[in-house]
N, C-alpha and C positions, 0 to 999 in steps of 0.2 A: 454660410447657410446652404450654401449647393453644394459644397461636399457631403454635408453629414446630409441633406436628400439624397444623393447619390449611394453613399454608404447603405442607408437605411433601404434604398433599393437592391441593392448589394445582398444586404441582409433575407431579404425577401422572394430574390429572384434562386437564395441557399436553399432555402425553404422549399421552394417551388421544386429543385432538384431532388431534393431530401425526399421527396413526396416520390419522385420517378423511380429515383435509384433504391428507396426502401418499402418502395411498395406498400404493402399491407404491416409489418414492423416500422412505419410511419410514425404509428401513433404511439407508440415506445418510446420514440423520440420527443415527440411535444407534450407528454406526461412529464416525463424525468427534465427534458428544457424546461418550463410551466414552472414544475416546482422548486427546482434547484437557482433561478431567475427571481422567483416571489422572495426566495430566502434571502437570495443577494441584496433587493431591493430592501428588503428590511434591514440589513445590517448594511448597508451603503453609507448611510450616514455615522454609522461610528468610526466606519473603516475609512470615512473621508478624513478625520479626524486623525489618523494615525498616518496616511501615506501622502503626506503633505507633498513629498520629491518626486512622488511616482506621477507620471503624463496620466493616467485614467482614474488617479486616484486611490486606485486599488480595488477597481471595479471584479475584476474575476478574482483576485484574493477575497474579497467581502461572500461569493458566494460559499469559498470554502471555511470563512471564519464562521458564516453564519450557519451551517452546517455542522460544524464543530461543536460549537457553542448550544446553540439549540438540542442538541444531540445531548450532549454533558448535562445541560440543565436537567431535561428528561428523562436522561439515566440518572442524575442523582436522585429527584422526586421518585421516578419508580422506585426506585433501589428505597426510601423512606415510606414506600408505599403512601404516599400522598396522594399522586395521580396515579392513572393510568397509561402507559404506554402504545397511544392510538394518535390516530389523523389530528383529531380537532386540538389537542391537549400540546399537537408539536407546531403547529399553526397558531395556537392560542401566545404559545412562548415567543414564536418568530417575532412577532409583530406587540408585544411586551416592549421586547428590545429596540424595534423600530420607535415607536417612542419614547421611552426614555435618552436614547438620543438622541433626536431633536430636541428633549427637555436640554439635554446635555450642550447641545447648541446655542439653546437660546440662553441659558446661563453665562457660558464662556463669552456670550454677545461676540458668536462666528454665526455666520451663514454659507448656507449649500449652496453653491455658487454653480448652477449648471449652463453657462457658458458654452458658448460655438466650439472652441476646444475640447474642453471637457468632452463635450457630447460627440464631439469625432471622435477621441480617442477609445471613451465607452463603446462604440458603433464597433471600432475595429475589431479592439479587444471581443466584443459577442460576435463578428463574423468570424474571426479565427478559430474561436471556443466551437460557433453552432459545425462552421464546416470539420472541423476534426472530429466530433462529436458522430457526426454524421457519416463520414468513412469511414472509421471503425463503429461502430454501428453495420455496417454493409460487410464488412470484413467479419468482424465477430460471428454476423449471421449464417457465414460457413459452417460454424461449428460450434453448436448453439448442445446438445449432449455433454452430461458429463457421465463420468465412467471411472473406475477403482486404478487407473494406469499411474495417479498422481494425489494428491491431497483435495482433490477435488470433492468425496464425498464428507470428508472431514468441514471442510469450510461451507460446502450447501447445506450439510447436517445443522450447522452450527447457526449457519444463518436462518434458513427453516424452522429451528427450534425458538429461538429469539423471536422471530417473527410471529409465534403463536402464544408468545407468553406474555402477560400483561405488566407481570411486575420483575423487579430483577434480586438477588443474581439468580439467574438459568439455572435448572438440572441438565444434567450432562446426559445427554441421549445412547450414551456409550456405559454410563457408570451409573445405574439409577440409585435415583436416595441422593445424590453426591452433584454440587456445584462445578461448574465449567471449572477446572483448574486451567486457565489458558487466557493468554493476552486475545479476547475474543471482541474487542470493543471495533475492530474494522469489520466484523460481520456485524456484531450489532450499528454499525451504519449504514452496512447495504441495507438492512435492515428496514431501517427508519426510511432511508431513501426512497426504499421500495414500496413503503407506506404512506410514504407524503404525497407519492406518485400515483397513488393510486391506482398498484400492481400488486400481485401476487409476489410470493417467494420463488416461485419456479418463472416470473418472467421478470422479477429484480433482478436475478444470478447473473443472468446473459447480459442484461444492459448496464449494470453495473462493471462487468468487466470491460465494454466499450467506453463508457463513462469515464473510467480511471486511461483506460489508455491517451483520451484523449487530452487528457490533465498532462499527459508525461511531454502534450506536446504545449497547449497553450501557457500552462506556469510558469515554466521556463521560456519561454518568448517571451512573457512581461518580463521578468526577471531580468533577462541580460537587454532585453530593448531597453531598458533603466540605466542598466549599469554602461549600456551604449551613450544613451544622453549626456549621463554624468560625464563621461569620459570626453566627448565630443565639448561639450558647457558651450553652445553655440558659436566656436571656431572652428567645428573640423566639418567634414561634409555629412549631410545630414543623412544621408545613404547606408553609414556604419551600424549606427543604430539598429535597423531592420536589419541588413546582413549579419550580424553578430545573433539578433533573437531568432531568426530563421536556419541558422544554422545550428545555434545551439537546442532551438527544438528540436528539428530532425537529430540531432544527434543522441538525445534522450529516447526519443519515443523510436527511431530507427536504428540510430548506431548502433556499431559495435567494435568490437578490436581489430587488430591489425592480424585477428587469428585468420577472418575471413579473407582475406584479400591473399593473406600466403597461401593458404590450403586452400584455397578455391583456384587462385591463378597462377599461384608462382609454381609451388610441389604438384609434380602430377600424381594425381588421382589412380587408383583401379580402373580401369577400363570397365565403365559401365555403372562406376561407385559415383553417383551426386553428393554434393555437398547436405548435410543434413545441420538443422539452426540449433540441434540439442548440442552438435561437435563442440559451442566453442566453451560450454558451460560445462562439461567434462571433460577438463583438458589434461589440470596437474593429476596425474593419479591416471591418466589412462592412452592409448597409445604412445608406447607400449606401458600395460598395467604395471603397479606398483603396488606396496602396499600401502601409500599413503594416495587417498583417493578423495578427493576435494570438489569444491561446485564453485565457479565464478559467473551466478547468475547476472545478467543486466536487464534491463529495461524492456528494451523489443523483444528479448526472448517470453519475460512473461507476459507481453500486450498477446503472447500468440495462443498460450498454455491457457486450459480452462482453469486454474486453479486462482480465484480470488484470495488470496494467502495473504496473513498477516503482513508480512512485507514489502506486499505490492500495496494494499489498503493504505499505508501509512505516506507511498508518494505525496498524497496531497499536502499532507501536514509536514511532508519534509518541506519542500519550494513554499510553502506558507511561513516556516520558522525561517527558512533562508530570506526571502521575502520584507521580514521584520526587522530583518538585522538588515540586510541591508540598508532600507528606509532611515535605522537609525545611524548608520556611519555616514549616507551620503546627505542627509537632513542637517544644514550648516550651524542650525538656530540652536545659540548657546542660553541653556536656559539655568534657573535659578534652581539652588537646591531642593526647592519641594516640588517644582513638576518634574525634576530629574527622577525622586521616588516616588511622585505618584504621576507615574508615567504609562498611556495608555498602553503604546507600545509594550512596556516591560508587563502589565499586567498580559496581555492575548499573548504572550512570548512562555508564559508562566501556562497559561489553562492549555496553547496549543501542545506544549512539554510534554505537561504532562498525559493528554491524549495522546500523543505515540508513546508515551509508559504502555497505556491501557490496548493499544494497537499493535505496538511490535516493541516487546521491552528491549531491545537488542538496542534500537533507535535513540533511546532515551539518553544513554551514559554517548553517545555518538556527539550526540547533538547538544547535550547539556556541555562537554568542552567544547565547541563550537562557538554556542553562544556566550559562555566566560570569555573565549580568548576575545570575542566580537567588541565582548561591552566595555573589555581593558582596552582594545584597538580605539573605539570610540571616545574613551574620555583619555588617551594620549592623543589624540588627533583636534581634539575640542581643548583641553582645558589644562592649566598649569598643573606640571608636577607638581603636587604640595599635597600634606596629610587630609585637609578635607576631602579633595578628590577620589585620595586613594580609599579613604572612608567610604565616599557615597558611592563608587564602582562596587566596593565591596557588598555596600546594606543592599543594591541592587539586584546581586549574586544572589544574596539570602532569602528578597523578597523574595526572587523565582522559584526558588527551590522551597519554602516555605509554603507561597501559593500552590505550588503543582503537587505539594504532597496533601494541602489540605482538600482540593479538588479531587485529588486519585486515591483520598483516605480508603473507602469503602472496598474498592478495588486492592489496594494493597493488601489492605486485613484478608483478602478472601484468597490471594493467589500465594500459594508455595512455591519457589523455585526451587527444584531440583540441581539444578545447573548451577555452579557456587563458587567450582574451585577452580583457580587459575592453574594454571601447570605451564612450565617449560618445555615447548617443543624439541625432540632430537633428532627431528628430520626436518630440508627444509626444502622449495620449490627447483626444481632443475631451473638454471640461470636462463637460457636459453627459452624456455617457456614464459618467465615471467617477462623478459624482454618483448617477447610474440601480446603479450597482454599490456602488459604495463610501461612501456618505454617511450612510446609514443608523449603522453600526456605528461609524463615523468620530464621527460628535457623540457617540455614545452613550460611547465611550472618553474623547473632550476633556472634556467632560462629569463624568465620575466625575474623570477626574484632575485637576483642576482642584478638585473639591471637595474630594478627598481632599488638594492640595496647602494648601488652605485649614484644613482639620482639622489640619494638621502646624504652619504658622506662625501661628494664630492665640493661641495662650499663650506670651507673651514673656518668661516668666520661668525657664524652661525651658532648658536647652541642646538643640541641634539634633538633637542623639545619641538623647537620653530620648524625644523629640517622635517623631521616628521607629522610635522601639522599643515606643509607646503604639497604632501605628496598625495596625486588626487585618489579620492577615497576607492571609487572604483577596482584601483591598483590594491589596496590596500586591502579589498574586499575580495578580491581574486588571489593574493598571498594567502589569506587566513584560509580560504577553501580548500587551496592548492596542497598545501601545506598538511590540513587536516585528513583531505584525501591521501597523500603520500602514507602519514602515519598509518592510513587504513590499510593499505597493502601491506606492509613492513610486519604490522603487528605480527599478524598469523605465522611469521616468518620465525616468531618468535618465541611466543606464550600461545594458547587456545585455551579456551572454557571447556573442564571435562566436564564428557554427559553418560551418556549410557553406552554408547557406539564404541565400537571394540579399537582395537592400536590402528588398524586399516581406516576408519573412519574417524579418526579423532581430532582430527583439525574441519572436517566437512563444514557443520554448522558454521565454526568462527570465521573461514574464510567467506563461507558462502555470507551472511550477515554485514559482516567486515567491508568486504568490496562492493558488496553491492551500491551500499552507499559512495563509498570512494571514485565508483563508476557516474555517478549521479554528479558528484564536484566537480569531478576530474571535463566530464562534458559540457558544462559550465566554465571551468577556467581553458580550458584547452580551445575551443573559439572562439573567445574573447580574445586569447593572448594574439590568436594566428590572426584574428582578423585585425586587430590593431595593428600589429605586425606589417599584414599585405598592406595595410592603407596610410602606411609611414611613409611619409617623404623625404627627413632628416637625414636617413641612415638608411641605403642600399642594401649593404649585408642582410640586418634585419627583415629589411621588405621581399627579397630575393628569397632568402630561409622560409619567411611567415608563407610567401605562395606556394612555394616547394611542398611545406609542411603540411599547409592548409587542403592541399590536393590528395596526399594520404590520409588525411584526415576524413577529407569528404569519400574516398573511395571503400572507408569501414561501414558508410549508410547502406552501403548495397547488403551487407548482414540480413537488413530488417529486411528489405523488398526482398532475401530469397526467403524469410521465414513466411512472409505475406503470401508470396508465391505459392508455395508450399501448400499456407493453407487454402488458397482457393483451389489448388489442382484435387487437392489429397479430399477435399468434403463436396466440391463440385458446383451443388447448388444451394442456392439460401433457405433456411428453414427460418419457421415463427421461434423465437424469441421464448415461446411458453414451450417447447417441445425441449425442455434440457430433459426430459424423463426416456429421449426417445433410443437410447443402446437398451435402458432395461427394457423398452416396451418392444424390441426387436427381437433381443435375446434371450428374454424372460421374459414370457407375455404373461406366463402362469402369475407370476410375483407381480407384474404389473398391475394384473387386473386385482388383487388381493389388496395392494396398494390402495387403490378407487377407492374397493372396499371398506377399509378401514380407515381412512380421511372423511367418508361419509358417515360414516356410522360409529365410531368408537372418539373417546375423549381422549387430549392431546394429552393428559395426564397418567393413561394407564400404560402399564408395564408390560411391553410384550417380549419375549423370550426367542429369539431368532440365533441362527447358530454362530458365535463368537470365531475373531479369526486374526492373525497375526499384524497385517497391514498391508496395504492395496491388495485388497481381494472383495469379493463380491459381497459375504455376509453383510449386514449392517444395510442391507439395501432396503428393508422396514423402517429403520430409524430414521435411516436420512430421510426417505421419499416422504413420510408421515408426521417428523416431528414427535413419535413417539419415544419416549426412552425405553433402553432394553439390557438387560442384564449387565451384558459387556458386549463392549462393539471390536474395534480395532485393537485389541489388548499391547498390542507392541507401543500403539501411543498412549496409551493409559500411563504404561511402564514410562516415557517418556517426560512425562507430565507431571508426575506420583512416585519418581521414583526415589527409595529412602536415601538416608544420610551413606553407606554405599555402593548407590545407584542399582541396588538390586531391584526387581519386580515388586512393588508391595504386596503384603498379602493376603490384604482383601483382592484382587487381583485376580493372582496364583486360585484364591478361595472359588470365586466366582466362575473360574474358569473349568474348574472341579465337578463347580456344583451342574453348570454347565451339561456337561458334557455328561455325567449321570440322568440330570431330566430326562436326554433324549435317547437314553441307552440304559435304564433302570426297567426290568422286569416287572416290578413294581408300584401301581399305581398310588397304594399312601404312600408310597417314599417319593413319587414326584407333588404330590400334592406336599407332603411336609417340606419341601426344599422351597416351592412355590411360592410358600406361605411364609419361611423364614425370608427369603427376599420381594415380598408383596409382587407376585408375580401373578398378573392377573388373564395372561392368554398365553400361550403358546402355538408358534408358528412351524407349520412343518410344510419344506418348501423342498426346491431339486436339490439346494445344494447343503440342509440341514440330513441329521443323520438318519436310517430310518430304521436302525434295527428293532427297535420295538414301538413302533406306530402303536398299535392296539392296545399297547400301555398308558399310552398319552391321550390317547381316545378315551377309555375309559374314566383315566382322571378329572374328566369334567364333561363338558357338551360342547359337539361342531357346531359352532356359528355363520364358520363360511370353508365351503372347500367348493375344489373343480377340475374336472378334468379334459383336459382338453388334447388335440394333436401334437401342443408345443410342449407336452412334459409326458416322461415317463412314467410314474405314478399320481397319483393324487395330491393334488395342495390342498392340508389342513389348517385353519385357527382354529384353536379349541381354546374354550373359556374353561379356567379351572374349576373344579368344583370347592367351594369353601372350607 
C-alpha cells in the first residue's frame, strides 16, 4: 500500500513539473492526458481480459486499443452516415464498450481484480507514459510551425480537413469533387484526438506529434519489461526486466545506427561541418551520390521532423499488434477449440490489422506475416502436431484476415493503389554502408538464433515437438521479430514496388517503408538479446560479448540527444502549441491574414482556386490553413496517388492543371467564369505567389470580397467571388 502511495505521489509531484517546465502549453497536456486516460479506462476492462501475462495488465495498450476502436466504430457510422463525427458521439461509443465488458465479465464469471500489484504496476506504467509525454511536449514546443520543406502541409491539410467534416469519406482539399485517395486514417485520428481533447486542429498537429513520440518510448518499455518477466519466470534477478524495457525504449524513441557514432567520432569531419540528424536517413544514394538514392528513416529522426506521416501515425498500432502477439505466445493457458476461434486476442489483432491497412498500407502485408508466423509459433509451442491443430492455426489465419477486411470494407472500396508491381532490382546497397546500418542488430539476432537453435537440438532423446515447446517463449518471440526484421533489410536488396519516381528513385519508398519497421524489431530484439546476454552467468563468452555489444549499442542513443540538441539550439525558445500557422504568419502575413478571412466567413465546402504547384512549395497554403478545397494542390502527389496503370499523370490532373493556369492568365473574363463554372469554382484567390498577368480579368469576373494591402506584399491580395 505504501508503494503505490508513493507512486501515486510520484505521479503527482510529474504533474507538478509538467506545470513548470510547460508553462502555459500545460494545458495541452491535461486535455490530450484527460482524454486519452478516460478512453483507457473504458477499455481497461476488455483489455484485462486479453493481457492475462502482461504485469499491468495491458493498462497503456487499453489506451491505444481504445483509441483504435472507438475511432473505427465512428469512422465506420460516419462513413454510413448514421452519426456524426463529434465530441459527444466518440464519448458516447467509449463508454458503450466500457460496459459491455464488464457485461462480458460478469458472464465469463471473471472479475477486475484491482489489487496492490495491479495498481503499482498501473501507477508506473502512467508515470512513464505522463513523464515522456511531458518532455516531448517541452521539446516539440521548439518548433511548433509547419512549413512546405517536408509532407508537413500535406498531413495538416489532411487532418484539418477531417477535422471539419462531419461525415466521411473527405474531399480531397488538393483535388475537389474527388475523395482522399490516400491511407489517411492516422490523420483522421489526430483528428479525433484532437476532438476528444477538446482542441482545435492547429493545436492537435503539435501535441499530437509529442503524443506519438512519446508512445515510441512507453510501448515498447511495456513490451520488453514483459518479455523481461517472462524471461526471468521468477529465478533471474529481477533488475533485467526494467533494464531490458529502459533500454529498449530509449532505443526506439532515441536510438539509432552505428552511422552516428562512425561519422560523428571515428571519420573526421570538415573543419567546422557538425554532425546533421537528416545524415544518417540519406545515406545509401548519397555521399558520394549515386544514382540510386534511398531513405533509412528511424524513429528519433521523426519524433524531431514536423511531419505527422502515415508511418509514424501507425507506431502505436505497430507495438499494439506486437503487444498481442506477444501476450498470446507467452500466455501458457491451453485452451479448447472454441475459445481458441473465438479468441478476444485474435479478434483486436484482426480490427488493429487492419487499422494500419487504413494508416500506412505499407504496414499491413508487414505485419500480417508477422502475425501468421506468431500464431504457427504459438500452436507449435502449445499444442500437438496433429491435423486439428494445423486446422484451427489455419481458421485463425482466416478469421483475421476475413475480420480486417470486413472492418476496412469501405475503406478498401474507396482507395486505388497505384503502386502494384513488383520489379527486380539491378542495383543493390554498397556492403560497407549496409554494414554502417544494419550489422550491428544483424549478429546480435544470428547470434541468439543460432543459440537458441542449439538449446532445441541438443537433447536427442526428445521428439522435436517437446524440444520446441521447452524453449522459453520470450526467445521464441525475439526470433520471429528478429528474423522478420532481417527479411526487411534484404528485401529491398532485391525486388522494390515500382511507382512513379524515375530509375534514381526507385527503391526510395520500399527501403524507406521496409526498414523503417525492421528498425522498430530490430530495437526490440537487439536489447533483449545484449541484455540477457550481459546478465548471464553460465557462459563468459557470451556475457563478455553481450557488455562489449551492449555499449555500442547504447553509444547509437546519442543519434537522438544530437537531433534533440539540434532542435532546441536551431528554434531557441518554446512557442504555444496553437502557433503552427506562425512561418506563414511571418513570411506571408498578406496570405495569413486572408487565411482569418476566410475560416471566418466562408464555408468549409466551397472551392477556392489558389495557384497549383509541383510539391513542397508554398501554393496550397489556402487549403491547408482553411480546410478549403481547391482546384489542385500539390499536383506531383495527386500524380502519386492517381496515378494510371503506367504510372503517368492522370488526366484529370494534366486537365486541371491547364485549366489552372488559364484562369489566372486568360484575357478573358467569360472564359474564366466558363472554366469556373465547369469545375464549381466558387472564389478565386490572387495572392504573391499566384500569377498576375491579368488581375483585372479576374476582377472583373466576379466581385472582391476581401483584399489588402499592406508593407508585407508587393501588390494587392485578392478573393474575388465569381460571378454565376
Amino acid at each position: 500500500m505504501k508503494k503505490n502511495i508513493i507512486l501515486a505521489v510520484c505521479l503527482g509531484i510529474i504533474g507538478v513539473l509538467g506545470k513548470i517546465i510547460l508553462q502555459d502549453n500545460f494545458i495541452y497536456f491535461v486535455k490530450m492526458w484527460l482524454a486519452v486516460l478516460v478512453i483507457g479506462i473504458a477499455f481497461f476492462p476488455f483489455c484485462y481480459q486479453i493481457f492475462k501475462k502482461f504485469k499491468c495488465k495491458g493498462w497503456i495498450f487499453s489506451k491505444i486499443i481504445g483509441i483504435g476502436v472507438t475511432a473505427i466504430i465512428l469512422w465506420l457510422l460516419s462513413y454510413a452516415k448514421f452519426v456524426k463525427f463529434n465530441i459527444l458521439n466518440s464519448y458516447v461509443i467509449a463508454f458503450v464498450v466500457f460496459f459491455a465488458s464488464l457485461i462480458i465479465l460478469r458472464i465469463k464469471k471473471e472479475k477486475l481484480e484491482l489489487n496492490k500489484e495491479l495498481i503499482k504496476n498501473i501507477l508506473v506504467s502512467e508515470i512513464i507514459f505522463s513523464a515522456s509525454f511531458i518532455e516531448w511536449l517541452f521539446i516539440r514546443s521548439f518548433h511548433v510551425a509547419i512549413d512546405e520543406t517536408t509532407e508537413q502541409f500535406m498531413d495538416y491539410g489532411f487532418m484539418n480537413k477531417i477535422f471539419n467534416s462531419s461525415y466521411f469519406p473527405v474531399e480531397d482539399i488538393w483535388l475537389s469533387g474527388n475523395k482522399i485517395n490516400y491511407y489517411y486514417f492516422g490523420q483522421y485520428i489526430s483528428a479525433f484526438l484532437s476532438k476528444i481533447s477538446f482542441m482545435q486542429a492547429n493545436e492537435g498537429y503539435g501535441v499530437m506529434l509529442a503524443f506519438m513520440a512519446s508512445l515510441t518510448f512507453s510501448l515498447p518499455f511495456s513490451i520488453s519489461y514483459n518479455l523481461g518477466e517472462n524471461l526471468i519466470k521468477e529465478k533471474g534477478r529481477k533488475v533485467i526486466p526494467y533494464v531490458i524495457a529502459i533500454i529498449t525504449g530509449l532505443s526506439v524513441s532515441i536510438g539509432g545506427t552505428l552511422h552516428y557514432p562512425i561519422y560523428n567520432w571515428i571519420i573526421p569531419r570538415d573543419s567546422g561541418d557538425t554532425y546533421y540528424y537528416w545524415e544518417s536517413t540519406r545515406y545509401i544514394g548519397y555521399k558520394p551520390e549515386t544514382n540510386d538514392k534511398t531513405n533509412t528513416e528511424i524513429p528519433a529522426y521523426t519524433n524531431i521532423t514536423n511531419d505527422l506521416h502515415a508511418h509514424y501515425l501507425d507506431i502505436m498500432f505497430v507495438f499494439t499488434t506486437l503487444a498481442l502477439l506477444l501476450e498470446l505466445l507467452i500466455n501458457d493457458e491451453k485452451k479448447e477449440t472454441k475459445k481458441r476461434l473465438l479468441n478476444f486476442n485474435i479478434l483486436i489483432l484482426a480490427i488493429i490489422l487492419g487499422i494500419q491497412k487504413m494508416t500506412n498500407y505499407w504496414d499491413f502485408p508487414i505485419y500480417l506475416v508477422v502475425i501468421i508466423v506468431t500464431i504457427i509459433a504459438n500452436s507449435l509451442t502449445k499444442y500437438k502436431l496433429e491435423k486439428k491443430n494445423v486446422l484451427i492455426t489455419f481458421a485463425q489465419v482466416l478469421e483475421i484476415l476475413i475480420l480486417e477486411e470486413l472492418v476496412t470494407l469501405p475503406f478498401s472500396r474507396d482507395l486505388s493503389i497505384s503502386a502494384t508491381n513488383v520489379c527486380f532490382t539491378n542495383v543493390t546497397s554498397p556492403l560497407y554502408k549496409m554494414v554502417v546500418l544494419w550489422a550491428l542488430p544483424t549478429i546480435c539476432m544470428i547470434w541468439n538464433t543460432i543459440l537458441v537453435l542449439v538449446e532445441i537440438f541438443k537433447n536427442k532423446n526428445e521428439k522435436l515437438i517437446e524440444k520446441i515447446q521447452k524453449v522459453n517463449k520470450s526467445d521464441v518471440f525475439i526470433v520471429i521479430i528478429g528474423c522478420c526484421a532481417l527479411g526487411l533489410v534484404v528485401l529491398p536488396e532485391i525486388i522494390y514496388l515500382k511507382d512513379i519516381y524515375g530509375d534514381e528513385y526507385k527503391r526510395f519508398n520500399t527501403m524507406f517503408k521496409l526498414t523503417y519497421q525492421a528498425y522498430i524489431m530490430f530495437s526490440i530484439s537487439t536489447s533483449y538479446i545484449l541484455v540477457k546476454f550481459a546478465f548471464q552467468k553460465e557462459n563468459k563468452v557470451n556475457k563478455i560479448l553481450g557488455i562489449i555489444f551492449l555499449i555500442i549499442h547504447l553509444s547509437t542513443f546519442s543519434y537522438g540527444l544530437n537531433a534533440i540538441n539540434y532542435q532546441l539550439k536551431a528554434f531557441r525558445t518554446p512557442k504555444n502549441y496553437a502557433g503552427i500557422d506562425e512561418y506563414i504568419k511571418k513570411n506571408y502575413r498578406d496570405d495569413y491574414n486572408a487565411i482569418e478571412w476566410i475560416k471566418a466567413n466562408l464555408s468549409r465546402d466551397e472551392v477556392i482556386l489558389e495557384a497549383p504547384s509541383s510539391a513542397y512549395q508554398i501554393p496550397t497554403r489556402i487549403s491547408v490553413f482553411t480546410a478549403n478545397p481547391i482546384l489542385l494542390g500539390w499536383n506531383h502527389h495527386e500524380w502519386i496517388w492517381r496515378a494510371d496503370e503506367n504510372y503517368e499523370s492522370p488526366q484529370e490532373v494534366q486537365e486541371r492543371s491547364k485549366a489552372s493556369y488559364e484562369i489566372y492568365t486568360s484575357a478573358s473574363k467569360e472564359r474564366i467564369i466558363e472554366l469556373c463554372k465547369m469545375y464549381n469554382i466558387s472564389y478565386i484567390y490572387v495572392g504573391n505567389v499566384e500569377p498576375k498577368e491579368n488581375v483585372p480579368s479576374i476582377i472583373e469576373a466576379g466581385e472582391i470580397v476581401y483584399s489588402q494591402t499592406t508593407n508585407y506584399s508587393l501588390s494587392p491580395v485578392y478573393l474575388v467571388k465569381v460571378a454565376k
